[in-house]
C-alpha positions as CSV (number, residue, x, y, z in Angstrom):
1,X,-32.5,-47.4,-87.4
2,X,-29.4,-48.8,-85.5
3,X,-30.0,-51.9,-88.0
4,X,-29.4,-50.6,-91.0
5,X,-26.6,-51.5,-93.4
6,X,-24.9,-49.2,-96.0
7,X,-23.7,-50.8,-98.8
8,X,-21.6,-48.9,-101.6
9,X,-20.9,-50.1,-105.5
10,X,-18.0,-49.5,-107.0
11,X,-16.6,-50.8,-110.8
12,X,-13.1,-50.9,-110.5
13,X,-10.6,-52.6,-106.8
14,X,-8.5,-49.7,-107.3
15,X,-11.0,-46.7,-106.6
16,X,-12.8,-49.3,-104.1
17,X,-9.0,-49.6,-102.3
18,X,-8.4,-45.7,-101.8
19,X,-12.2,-44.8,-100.7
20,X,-11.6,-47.5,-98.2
21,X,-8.3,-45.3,-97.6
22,X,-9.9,-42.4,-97.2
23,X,-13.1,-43.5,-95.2
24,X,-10.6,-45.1,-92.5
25,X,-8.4,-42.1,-91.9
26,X,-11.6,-40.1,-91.4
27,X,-12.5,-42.7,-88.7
28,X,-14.9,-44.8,-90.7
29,X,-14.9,-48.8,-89.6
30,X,-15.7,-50.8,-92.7
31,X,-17.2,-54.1,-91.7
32,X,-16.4,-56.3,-94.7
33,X,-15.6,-56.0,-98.7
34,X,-17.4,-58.4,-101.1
35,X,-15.3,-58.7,-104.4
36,X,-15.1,-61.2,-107.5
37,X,-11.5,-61.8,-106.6
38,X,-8.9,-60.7,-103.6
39,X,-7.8,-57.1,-103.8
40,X,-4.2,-57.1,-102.4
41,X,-3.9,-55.2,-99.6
42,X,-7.3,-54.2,-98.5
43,X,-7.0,-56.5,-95.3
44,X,-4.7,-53.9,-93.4
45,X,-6.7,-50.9,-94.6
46,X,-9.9,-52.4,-93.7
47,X,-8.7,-53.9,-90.2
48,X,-8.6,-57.7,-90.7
49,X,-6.7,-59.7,-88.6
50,X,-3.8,-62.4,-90.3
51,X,-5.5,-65.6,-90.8
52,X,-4.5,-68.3,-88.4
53,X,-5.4,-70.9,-90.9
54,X,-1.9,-71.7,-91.6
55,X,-1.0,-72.4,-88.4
56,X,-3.9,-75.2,-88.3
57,X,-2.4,-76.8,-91.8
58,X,1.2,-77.3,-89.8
59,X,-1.0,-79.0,-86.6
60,X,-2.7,-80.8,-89.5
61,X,0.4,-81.9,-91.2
62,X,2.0,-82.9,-87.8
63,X,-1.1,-85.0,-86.9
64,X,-1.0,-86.3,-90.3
65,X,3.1,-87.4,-89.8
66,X,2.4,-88.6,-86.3
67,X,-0.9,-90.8,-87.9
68,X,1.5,-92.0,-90.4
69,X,4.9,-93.2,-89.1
70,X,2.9,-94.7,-86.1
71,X,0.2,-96.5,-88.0
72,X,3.1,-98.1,-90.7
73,X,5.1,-98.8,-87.1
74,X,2.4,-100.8,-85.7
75,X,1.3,-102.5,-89.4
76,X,5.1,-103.1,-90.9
77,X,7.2,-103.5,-87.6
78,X,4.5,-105.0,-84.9
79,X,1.4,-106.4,-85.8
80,X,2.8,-108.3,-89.0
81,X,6.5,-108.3,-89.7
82,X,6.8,-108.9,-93.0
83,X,9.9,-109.2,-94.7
84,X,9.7,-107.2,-97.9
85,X,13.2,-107.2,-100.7
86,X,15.4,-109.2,-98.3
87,X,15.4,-105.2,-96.1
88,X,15.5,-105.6,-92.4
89,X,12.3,-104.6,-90.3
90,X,13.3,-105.3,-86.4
91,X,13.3,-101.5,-85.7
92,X,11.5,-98.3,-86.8
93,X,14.8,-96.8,-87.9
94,X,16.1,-99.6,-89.6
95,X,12.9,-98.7,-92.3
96,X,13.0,-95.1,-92.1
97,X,13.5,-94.7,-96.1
98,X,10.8,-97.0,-97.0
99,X,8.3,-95.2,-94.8
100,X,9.4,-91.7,-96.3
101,X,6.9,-91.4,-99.3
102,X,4.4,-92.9,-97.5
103,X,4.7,-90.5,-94.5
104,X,4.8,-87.2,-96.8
105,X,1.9,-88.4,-98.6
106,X,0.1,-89.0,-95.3
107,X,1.2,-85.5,-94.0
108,X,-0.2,-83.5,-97.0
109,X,-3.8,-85.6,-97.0
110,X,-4.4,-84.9,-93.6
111,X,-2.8,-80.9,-94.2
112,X,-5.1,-80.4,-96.7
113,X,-8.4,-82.0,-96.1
114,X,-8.1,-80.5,-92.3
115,X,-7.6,-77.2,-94.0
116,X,-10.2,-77.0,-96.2
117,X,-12.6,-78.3,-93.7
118,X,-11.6,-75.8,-91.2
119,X,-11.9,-73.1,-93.8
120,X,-15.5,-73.8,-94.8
121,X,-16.6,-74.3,-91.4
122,X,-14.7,-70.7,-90.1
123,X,-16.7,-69.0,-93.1
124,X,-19.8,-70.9,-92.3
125,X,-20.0,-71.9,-96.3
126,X,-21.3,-74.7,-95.7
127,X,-24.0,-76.5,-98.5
128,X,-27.7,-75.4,-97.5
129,X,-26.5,-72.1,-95.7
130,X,-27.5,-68.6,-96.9
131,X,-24.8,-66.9,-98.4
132,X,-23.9,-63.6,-96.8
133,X,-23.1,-61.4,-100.1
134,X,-25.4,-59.0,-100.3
135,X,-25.5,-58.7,-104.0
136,X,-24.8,-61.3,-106.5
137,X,-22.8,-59.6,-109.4
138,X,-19.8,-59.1,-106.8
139,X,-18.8,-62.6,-108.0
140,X,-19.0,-61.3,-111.7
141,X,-17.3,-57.6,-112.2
142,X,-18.6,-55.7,-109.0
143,X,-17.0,-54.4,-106.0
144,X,-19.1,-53.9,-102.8
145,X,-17.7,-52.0,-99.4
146,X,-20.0,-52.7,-96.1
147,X,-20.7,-50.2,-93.7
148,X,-22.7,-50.5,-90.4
149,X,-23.3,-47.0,-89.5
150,X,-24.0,-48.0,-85.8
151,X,-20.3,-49.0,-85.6
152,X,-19.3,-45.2,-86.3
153,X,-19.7,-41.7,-85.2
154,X,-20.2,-40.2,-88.3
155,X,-23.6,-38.9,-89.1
156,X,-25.4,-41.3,-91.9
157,X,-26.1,-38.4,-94.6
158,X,-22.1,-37.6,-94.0
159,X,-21.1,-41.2,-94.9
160,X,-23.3,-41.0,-97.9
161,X,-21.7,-37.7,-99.2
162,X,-18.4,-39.3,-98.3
163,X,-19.2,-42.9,-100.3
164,X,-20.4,-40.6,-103.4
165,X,-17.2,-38.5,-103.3
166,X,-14.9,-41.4,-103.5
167,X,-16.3,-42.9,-106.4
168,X,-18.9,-45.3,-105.1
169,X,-21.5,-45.6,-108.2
170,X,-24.3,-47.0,-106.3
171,X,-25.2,-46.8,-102.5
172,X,-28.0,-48.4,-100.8
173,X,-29.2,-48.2,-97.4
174,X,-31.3,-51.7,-95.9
């Protein structure tokens, strides 16, 4: 019994937003919201933290500069000076402007790529895993709200009435 998951249908993000409104101010915890495309501002009403995945796209981008200027220090000023339009390449600084476009380029490869990857493993979509929507029109023009009754104090039957009063159109119980 303590298993069991409620999930409630709804058509429209709107209706979906303010039953989510209404089930948290009564107390409700709603463990997660399936939809075909975000609905701005459920993340507060729902409880979800801020993602911290920007945070690992600036440590990305840094790695990505530091990767860069060193690697064209070492190749351009070290290894195998090379003396390239008569410009001077003695010192790091003396190159700065030349190493520019490279660097940024650098900076938003490794950003983005680190990113993504970081994203797909977070989410677990990774290619051969299960996918965790429950149903598979929420990625066509359904809305689907999560609830583990286990997580709440409210009676099961009382959630139910709750779900149908806030305009869910379909609930089901597995």
């Amino acid at each position: 019994m303590a298993d069991k998951i409620i999930y409630a249908t709804f058509d429209d993000d709107m209706v979906l937003l303010e039953s989510a409104k209404k089930l948290t101010a009564k107390g409700v915890h709603i463990r997660d919201v399936f939809s075909p495309f975000p609905i701005h501002g459920i993340d507060p009403v729902i409880g979800i933290k801020h993602t911290r995945l920007a945070i690992c796209g600036f440590i990305y981008g840094l790695i990505g500069l530091t990767l860069a200027v060193s690697g064209m220090y070492y190749f351009m000023i070290v290894d195998w000076p090379m003396n390239i339009g008569g410009k001077p390449n003695d010192f790091l600084y003396q190159n700065i402007p030349a190493f520019i476009p490279i660097s940024f380029e650098f900076t938003v490869l490794l950003a983005a790529h680190g990113m993504a990857l970081t994203f797909f493993l977070r989410n677990w979509t990774l290619p051969g895993i299960k996918p965790r929507n429950p149903y598979p029109y929420t990625t066509d023009d359904k809305f689907v709200m999560e609830i583990h009754p286990s997580d709440n104090e409210i009676s099961t039957d009382e959630l139910m009435s709750d779900l149908q009063s806030t305009g869910s159109i379909a609930i089901e119980e597995r």
